[in-house]
N, C-alpha and C positions, 0 to 999 in steps of 0.2 A: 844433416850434420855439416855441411857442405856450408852454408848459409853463414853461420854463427861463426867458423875462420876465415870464411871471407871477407866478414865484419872486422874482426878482431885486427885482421892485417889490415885491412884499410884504416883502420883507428889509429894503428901503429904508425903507418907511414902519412897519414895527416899530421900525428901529435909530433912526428920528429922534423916534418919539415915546416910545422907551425914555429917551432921551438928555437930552430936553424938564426934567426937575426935576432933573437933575445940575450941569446948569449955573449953577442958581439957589441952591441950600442949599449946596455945600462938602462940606468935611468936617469942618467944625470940631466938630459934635456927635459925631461917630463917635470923635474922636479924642480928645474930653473923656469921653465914656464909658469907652474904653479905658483912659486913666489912671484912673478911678476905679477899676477894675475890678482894675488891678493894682496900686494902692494898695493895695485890702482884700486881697487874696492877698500882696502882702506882708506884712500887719499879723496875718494869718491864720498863716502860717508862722512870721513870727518869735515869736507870742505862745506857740505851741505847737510847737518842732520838733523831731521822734519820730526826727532823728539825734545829736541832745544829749540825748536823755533813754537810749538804749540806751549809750552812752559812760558 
């Protein structure tokens, strides 16, 4: 029995100190990188796109 709360408290104190900088930053940078990213893969495609150039 020993086993399975030693487990249990370690899970505890992994998931609270996983959790600890989530709380604080957001996601606003994740989410400004992501539009950046698919700005240039838009700008990527439409500059060269190889189903208008086979037509």
């Amino acid at each position: 029995m020993l086993v399975p709360v030693l487990a249990a408290l370690a899970a505890t104190v992994w998931s609270t100190w996983t959790q600890r900088n989530s709380r604080k930053s957001g996601d606003g940078a994740e989410l400004a990188g992501y539009a950046r990213f698919r700005e240039a893969m838009e700008r990527e495609h439409s500059a060269s796109d190889p189903a208008s150039d086979v037509a």
